[in-house]
mmJSON file of the N, C-alpha and C atoms, coordinates in Angstrom:
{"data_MODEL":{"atom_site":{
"group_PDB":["ATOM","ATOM","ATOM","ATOM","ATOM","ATOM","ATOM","ATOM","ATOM","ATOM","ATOM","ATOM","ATOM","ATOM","ATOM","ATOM","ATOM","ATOM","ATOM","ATOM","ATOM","ATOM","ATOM","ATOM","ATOM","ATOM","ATOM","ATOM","ATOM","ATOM","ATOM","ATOM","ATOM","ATOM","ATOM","ATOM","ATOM","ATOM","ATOM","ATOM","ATOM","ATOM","ATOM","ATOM","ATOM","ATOM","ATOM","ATOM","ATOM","ATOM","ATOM","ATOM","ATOM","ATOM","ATOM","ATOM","ATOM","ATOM","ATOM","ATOM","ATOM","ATOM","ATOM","ATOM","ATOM","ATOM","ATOM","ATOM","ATOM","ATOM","ATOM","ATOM","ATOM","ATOM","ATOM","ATOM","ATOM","ATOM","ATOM","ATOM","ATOM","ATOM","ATOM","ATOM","ATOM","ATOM","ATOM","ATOM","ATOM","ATOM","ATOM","ATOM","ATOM","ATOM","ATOM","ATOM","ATOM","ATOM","ATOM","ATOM","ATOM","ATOM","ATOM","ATOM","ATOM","ATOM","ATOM","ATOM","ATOM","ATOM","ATOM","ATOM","ATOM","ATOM","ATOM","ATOM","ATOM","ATOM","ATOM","ATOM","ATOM","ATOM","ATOM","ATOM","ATOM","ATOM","ATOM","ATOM","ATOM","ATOM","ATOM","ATOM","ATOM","ATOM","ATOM","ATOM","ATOM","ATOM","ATOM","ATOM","ATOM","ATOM","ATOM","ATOM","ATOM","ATOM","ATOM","ATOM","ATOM","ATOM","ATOM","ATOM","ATOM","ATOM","ATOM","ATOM","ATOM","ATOM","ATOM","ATOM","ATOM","ATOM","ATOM","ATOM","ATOM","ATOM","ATOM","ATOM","ATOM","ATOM","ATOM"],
"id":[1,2,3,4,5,6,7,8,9,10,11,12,13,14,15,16,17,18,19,20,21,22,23,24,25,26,27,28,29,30,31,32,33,34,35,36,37,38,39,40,41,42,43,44,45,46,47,48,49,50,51,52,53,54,55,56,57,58,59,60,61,62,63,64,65,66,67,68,69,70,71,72,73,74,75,76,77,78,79,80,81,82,83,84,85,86,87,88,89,90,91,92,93,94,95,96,97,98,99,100,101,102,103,104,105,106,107,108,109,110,111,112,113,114,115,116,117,118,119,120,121,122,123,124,125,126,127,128,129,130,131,132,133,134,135,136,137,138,139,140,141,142,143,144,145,146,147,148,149,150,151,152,153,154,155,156,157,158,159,160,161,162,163,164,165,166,167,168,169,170,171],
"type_symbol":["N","C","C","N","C","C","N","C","C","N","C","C","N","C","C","N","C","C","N","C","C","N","C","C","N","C","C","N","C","C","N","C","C","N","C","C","N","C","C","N","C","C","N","C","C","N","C","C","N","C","C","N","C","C","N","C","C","N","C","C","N","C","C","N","C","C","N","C","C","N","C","C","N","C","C","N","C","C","N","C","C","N","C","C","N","C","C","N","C","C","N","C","C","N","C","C","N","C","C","N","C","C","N","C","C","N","C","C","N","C","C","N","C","C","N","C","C","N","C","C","N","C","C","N","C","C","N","C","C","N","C","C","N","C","C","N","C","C","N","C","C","N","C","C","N","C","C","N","C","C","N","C","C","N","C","C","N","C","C","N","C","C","N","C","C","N","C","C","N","C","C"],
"label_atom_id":["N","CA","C","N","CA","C","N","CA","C","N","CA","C","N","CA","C","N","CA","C","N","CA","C","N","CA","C","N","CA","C","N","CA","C","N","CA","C","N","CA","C","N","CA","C","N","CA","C","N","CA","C","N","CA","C","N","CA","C","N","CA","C","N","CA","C","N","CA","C","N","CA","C","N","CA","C","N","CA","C","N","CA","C","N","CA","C","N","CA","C","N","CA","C","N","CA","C","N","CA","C","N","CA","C","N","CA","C","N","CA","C","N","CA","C","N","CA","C","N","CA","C","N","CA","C","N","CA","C","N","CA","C","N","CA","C","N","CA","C","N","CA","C","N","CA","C","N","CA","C","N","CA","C","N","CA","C","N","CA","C","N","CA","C","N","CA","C","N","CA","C","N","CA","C","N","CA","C","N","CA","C","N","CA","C","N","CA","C","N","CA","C","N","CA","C","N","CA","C"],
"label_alt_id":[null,null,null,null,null,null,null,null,null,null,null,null,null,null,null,null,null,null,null,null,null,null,null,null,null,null,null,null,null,null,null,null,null,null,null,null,null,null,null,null,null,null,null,null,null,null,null,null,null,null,null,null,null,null,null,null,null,null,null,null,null,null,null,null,null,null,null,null,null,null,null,null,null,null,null,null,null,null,null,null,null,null,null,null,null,null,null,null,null,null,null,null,null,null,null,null,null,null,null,null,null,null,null,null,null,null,null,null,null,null,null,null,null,null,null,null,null,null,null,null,null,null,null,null,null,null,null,null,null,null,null,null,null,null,null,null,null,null,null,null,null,null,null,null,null,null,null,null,null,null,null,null,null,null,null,null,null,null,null,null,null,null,null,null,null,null,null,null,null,null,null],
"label_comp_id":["UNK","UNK","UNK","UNK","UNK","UNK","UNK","UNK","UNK","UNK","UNK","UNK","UNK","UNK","UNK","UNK","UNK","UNK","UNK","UNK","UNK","UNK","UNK","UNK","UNK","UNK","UNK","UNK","UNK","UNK","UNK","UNK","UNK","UNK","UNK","UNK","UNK","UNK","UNK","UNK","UNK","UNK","UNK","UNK","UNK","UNK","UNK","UNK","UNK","UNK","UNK","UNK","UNK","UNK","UNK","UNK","UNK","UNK","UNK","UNK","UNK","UNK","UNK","UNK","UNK","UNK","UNK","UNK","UNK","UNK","UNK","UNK","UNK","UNK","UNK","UNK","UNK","UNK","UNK","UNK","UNK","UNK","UNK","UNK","UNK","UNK","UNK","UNK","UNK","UNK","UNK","UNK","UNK","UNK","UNK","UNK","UNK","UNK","UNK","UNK","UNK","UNK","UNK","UNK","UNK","UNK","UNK","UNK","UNK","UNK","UNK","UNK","UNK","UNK","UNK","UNK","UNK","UNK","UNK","UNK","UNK","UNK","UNK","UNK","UNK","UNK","UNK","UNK","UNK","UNK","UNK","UNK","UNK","UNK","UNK","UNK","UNK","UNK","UNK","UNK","UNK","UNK","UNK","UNK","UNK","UNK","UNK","UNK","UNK","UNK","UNK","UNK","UNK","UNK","UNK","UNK","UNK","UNK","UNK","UNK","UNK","UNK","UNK","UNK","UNK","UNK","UNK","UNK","UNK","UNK","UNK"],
"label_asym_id":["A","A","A","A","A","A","A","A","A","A","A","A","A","A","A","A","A","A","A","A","A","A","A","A","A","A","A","A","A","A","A","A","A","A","A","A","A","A","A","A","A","A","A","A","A","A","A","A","A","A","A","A","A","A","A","A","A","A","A","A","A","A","A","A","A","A","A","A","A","A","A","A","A","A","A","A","A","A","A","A","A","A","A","A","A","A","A","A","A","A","A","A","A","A","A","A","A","A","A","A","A","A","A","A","A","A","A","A","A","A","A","A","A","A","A","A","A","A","A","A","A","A","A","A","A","A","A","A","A","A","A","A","A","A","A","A","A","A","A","A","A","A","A","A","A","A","A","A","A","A","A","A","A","A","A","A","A","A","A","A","A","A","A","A","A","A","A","A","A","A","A"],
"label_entity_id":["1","1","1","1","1","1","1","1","1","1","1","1","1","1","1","1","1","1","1","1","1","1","1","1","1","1","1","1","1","1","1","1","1","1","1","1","1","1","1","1","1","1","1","1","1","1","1","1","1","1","1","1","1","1","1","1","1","1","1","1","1","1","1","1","1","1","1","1","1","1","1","1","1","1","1","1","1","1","1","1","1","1","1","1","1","1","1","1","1","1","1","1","1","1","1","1","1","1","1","1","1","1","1","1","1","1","1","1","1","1","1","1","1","1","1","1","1","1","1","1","1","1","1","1","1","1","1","1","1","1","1","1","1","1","1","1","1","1","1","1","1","1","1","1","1","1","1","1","1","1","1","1","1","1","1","1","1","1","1","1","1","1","1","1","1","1","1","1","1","1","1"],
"label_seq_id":[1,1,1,2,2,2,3,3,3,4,4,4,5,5,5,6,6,6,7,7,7,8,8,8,9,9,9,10,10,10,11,11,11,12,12,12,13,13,13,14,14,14,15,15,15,16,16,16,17,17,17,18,18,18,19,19,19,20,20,20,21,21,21,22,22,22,23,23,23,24,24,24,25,25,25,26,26,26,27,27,27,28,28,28,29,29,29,30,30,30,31,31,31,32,32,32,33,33,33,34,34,34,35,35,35,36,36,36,37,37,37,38,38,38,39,39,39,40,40,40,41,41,41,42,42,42,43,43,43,44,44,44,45,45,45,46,46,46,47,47,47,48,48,48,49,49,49,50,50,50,51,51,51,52,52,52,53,53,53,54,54,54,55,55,55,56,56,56,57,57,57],
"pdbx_PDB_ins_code":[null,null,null,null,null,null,null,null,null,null,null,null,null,null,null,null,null,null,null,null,null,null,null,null,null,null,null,null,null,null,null,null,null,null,null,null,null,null,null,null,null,null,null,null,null,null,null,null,null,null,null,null,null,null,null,null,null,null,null,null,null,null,null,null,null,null,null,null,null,null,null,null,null,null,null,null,null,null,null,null,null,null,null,null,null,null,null,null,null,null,null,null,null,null,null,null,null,null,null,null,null,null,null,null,null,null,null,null,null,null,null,null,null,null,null,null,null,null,null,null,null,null,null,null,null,null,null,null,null,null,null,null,null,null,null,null,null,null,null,null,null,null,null,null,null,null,null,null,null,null,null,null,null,null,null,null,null,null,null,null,null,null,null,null,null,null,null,null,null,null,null],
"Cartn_x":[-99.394,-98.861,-99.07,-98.999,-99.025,-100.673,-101.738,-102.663,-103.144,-102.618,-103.202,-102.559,-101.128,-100.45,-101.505,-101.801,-102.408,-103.66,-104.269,-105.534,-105.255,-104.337,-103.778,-103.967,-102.987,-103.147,-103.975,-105.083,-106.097,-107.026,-107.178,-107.769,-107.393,-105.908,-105.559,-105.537,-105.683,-106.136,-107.3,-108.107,-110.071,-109.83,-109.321,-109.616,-108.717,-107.951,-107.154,-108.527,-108.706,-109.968,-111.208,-111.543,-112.55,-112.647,-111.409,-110.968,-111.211,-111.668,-111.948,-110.742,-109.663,-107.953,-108.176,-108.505,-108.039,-109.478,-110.702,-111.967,-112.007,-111.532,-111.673,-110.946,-110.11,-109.189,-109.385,-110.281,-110.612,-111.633,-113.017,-114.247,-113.844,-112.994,-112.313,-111.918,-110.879,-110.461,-112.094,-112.218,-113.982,-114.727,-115.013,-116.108,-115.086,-114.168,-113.196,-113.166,-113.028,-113.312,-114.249,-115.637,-117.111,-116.83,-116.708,-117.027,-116.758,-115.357,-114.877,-115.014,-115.62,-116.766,-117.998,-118.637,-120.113,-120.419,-119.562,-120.207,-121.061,-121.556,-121.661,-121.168,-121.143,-120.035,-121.264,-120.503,-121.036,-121.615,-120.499,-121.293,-122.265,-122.514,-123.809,-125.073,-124.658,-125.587,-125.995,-125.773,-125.497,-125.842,-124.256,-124.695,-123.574,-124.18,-123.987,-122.547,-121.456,-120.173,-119.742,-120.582,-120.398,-120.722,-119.496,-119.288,-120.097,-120.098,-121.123,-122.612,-122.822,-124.454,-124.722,-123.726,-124.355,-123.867,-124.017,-123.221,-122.58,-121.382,-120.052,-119.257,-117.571,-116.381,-116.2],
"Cartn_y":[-6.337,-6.775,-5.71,-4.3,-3.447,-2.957,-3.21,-3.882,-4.477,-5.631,-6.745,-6.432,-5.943,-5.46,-4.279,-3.609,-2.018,-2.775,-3.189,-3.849,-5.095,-5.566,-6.174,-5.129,-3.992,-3.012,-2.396,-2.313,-1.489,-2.543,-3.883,-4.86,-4.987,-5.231,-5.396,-3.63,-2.56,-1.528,-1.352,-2.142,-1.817,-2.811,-4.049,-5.018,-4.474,-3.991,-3.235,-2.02,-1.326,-0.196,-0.743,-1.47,-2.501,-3.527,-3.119,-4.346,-4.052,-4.649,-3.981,-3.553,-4.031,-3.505,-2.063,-1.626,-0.104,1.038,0.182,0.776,1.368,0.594,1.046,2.032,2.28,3.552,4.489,4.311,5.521,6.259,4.927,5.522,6.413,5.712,6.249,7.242,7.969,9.132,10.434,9.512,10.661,10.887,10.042,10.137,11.349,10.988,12.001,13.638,13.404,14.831,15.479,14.389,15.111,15.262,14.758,15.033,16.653,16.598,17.699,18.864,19.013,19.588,20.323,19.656,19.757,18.985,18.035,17.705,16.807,15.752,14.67,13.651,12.457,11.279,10.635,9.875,9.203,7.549,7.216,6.289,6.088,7.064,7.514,7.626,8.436,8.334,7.412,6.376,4.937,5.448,6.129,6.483,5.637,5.586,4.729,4.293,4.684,4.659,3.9,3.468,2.312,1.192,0.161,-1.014,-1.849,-1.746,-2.334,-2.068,-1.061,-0.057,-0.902,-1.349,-1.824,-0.172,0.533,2.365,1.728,0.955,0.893,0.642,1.544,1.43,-0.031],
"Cartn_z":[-188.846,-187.572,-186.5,-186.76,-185.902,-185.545,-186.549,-185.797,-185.028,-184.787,-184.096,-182.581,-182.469,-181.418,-180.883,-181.79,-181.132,-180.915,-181.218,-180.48,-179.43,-179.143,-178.026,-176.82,-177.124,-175.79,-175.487,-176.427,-175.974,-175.309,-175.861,-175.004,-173.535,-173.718,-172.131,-171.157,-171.819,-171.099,-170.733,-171.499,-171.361,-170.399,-170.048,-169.064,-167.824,-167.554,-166.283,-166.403,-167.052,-166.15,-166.147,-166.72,-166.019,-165.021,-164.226,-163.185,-161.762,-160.626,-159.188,-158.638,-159.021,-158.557,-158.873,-160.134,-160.456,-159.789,-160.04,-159.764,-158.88,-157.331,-155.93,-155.462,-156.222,-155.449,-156.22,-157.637,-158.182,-157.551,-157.172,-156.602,-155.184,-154.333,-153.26,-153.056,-154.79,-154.781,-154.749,-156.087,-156.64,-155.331,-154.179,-153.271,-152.156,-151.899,-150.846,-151.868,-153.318,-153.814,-153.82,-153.632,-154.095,-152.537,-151.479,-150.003,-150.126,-149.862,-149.998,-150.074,-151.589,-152.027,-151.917,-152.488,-152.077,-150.745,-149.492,-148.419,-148.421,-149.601,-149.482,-150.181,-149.689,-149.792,-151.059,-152.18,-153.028,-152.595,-151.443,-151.123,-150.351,-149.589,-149.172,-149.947,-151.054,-152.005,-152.599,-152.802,-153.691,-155.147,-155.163,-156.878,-157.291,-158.863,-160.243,-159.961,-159.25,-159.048,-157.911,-157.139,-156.053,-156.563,-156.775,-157.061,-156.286,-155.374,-154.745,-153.973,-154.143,-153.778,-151.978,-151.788,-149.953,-148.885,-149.662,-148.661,-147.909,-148.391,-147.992,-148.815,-148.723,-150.027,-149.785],
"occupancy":[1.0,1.0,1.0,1.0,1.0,1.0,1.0,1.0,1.0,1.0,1.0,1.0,1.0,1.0,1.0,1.0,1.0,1.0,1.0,1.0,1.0,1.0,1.0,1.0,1.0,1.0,1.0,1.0,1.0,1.0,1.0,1.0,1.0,1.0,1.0,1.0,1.0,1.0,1.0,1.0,1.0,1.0,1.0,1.0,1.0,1.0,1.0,1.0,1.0,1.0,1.0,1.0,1.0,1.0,1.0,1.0,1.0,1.0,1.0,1.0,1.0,1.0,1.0,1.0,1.0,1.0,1.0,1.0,1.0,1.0,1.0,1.0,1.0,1.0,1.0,1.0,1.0,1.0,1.0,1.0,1.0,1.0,1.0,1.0,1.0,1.0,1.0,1.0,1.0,1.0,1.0,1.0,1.0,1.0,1.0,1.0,1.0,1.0,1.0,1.0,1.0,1.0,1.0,1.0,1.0,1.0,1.0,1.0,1.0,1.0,1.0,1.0,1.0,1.0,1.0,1.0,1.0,1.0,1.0,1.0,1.0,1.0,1.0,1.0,1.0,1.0,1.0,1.0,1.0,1.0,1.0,1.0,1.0,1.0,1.0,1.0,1.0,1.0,1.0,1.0,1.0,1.0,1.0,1.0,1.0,1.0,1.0,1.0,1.0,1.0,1.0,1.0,1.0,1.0,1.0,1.0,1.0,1.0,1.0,1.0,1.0,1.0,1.0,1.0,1.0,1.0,1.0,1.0,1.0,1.0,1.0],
"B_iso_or_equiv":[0.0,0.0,0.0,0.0,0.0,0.0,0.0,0.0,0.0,0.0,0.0,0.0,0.0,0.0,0.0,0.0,0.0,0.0,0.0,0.0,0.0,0.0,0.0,0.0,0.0,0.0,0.0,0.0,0.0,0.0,0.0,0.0,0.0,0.0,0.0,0.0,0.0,0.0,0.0,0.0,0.0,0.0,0.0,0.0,0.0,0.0,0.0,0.0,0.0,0.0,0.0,0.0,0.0,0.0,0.0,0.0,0.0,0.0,0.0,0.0,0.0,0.0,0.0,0.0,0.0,0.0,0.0,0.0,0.0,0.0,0.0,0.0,0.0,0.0,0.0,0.0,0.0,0.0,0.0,0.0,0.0,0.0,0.0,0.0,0.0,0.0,0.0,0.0,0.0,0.0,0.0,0.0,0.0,0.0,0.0,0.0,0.0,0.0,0.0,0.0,0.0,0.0,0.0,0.0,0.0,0.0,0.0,0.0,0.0,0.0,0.0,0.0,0.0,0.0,0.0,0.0,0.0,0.0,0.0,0.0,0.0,0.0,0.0,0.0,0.0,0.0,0.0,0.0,0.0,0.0,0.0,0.0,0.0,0.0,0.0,0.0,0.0,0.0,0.0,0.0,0.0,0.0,0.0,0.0,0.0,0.0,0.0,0.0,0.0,0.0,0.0,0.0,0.0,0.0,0.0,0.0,0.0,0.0,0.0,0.0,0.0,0.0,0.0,0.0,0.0,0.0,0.0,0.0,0.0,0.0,0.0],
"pdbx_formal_charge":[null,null,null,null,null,null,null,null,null,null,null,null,null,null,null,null,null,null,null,null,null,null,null,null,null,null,null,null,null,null,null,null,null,null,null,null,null,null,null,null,null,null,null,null,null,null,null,null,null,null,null,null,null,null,null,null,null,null,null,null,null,null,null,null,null,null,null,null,null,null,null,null,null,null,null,null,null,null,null,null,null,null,null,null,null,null,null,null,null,null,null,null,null,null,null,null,null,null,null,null,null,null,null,null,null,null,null,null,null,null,null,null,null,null,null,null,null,null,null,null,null,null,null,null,null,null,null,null,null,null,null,null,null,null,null,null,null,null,null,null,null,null,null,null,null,null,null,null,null,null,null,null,null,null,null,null,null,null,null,null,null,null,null,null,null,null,null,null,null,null,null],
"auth_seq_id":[1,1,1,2,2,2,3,3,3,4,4,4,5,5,5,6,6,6,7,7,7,8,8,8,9,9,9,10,10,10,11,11,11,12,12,12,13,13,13,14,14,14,15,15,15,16,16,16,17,17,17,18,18,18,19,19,19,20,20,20,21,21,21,22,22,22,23,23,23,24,24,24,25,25,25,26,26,26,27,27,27,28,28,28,29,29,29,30,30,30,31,31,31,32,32,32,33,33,33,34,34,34,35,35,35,36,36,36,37,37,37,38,38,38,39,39,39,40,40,40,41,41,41,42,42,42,43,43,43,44,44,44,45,45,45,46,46,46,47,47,47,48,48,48,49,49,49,50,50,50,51,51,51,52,52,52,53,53,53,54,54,54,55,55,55,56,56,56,57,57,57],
"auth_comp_id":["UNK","UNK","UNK","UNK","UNK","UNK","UNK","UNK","UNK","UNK","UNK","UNK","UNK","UNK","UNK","UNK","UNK","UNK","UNK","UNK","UNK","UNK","UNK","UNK","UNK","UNK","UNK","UNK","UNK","UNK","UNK","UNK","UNK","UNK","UNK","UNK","UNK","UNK","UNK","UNK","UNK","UNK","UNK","UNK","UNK","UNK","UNK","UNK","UNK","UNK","UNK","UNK","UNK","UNK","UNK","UNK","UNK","UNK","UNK","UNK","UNK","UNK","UNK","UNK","UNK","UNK","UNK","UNK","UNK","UNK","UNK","UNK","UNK","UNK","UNK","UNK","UNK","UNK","UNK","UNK","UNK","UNK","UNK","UNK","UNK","UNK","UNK","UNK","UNK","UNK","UNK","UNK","UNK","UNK","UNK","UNK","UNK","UNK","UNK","UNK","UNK","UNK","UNK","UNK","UNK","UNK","UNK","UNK","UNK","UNK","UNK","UNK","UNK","UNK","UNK","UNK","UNK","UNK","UNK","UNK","UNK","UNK","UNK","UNK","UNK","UNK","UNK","UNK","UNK","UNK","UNK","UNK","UNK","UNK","UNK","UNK","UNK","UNK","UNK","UNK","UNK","UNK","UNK","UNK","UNK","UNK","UNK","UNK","UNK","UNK","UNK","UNK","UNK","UNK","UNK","UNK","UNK","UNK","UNK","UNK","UNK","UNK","UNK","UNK","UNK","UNK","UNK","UNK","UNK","UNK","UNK"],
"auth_asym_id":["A","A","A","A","A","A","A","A","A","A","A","A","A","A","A","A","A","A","A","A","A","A","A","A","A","A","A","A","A","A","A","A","A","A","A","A","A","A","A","A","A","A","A","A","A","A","A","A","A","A","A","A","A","A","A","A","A","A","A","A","A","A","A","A","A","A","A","A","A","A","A","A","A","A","A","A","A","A","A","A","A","A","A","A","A","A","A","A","A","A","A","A","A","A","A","A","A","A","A","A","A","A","A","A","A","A","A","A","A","A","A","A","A","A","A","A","A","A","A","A","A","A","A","A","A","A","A","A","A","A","A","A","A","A","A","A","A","A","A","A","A","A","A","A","A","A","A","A","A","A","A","A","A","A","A","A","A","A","A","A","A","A","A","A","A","A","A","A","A","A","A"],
"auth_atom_id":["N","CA","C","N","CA","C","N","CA","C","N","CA","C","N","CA","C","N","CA","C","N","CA","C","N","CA","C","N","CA","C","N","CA","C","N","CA","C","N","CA","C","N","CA","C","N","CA","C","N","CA","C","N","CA","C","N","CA","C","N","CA","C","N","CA","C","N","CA","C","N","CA","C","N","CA","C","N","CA","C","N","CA","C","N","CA","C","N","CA","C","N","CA","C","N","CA","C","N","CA","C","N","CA","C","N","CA","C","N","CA","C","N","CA","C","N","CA","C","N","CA","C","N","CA","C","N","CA","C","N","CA","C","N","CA","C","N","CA","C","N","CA","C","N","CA","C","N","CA","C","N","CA","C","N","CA","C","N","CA","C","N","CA","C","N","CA","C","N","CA","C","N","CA","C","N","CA","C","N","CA","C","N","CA","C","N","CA","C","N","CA","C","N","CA","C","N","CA","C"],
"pdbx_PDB_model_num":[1,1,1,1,1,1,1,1,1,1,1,1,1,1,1,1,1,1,1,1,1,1,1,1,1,1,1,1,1,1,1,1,1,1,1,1,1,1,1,1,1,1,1,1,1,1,1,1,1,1,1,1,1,1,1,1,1,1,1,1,1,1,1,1,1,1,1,1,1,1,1,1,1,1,1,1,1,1,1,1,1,1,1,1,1,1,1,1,1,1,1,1,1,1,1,1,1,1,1,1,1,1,1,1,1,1,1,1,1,1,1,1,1,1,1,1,1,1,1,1,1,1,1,1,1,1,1,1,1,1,1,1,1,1,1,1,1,1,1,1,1,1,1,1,1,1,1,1,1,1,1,1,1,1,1,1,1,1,1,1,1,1,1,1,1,1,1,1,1,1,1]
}}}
């Protein structure tokens, strides 16, 4: 029984971080840290981490 429960939550955790609700404010955070940073924006870059590659959040 405690199987099927523990693979319940890990299902419904893989589907919440695979979800555009949680995605966008992560990419949001990562691109304002890399700015920061090193001085350029990720969505500028259209790297692998823009949900949508149009260089806009």
């Amino acid at each position: 029984m405690s199987d099927k429960k523990t693979d319940w939550v890990y299902d419904e955790l893989l589907c919440f971080l695979g979800s555009a609700f949680f995605q966008i404010p992560v990419n949001g955070f990562i691109d304002v840290k890399s700015e920061s940073k090193h001085g350029i924006s990720l969505w500028e870059k259209g790297s692998k981490y823009n949900v949508t590659n149009s260089g806009t959040p």
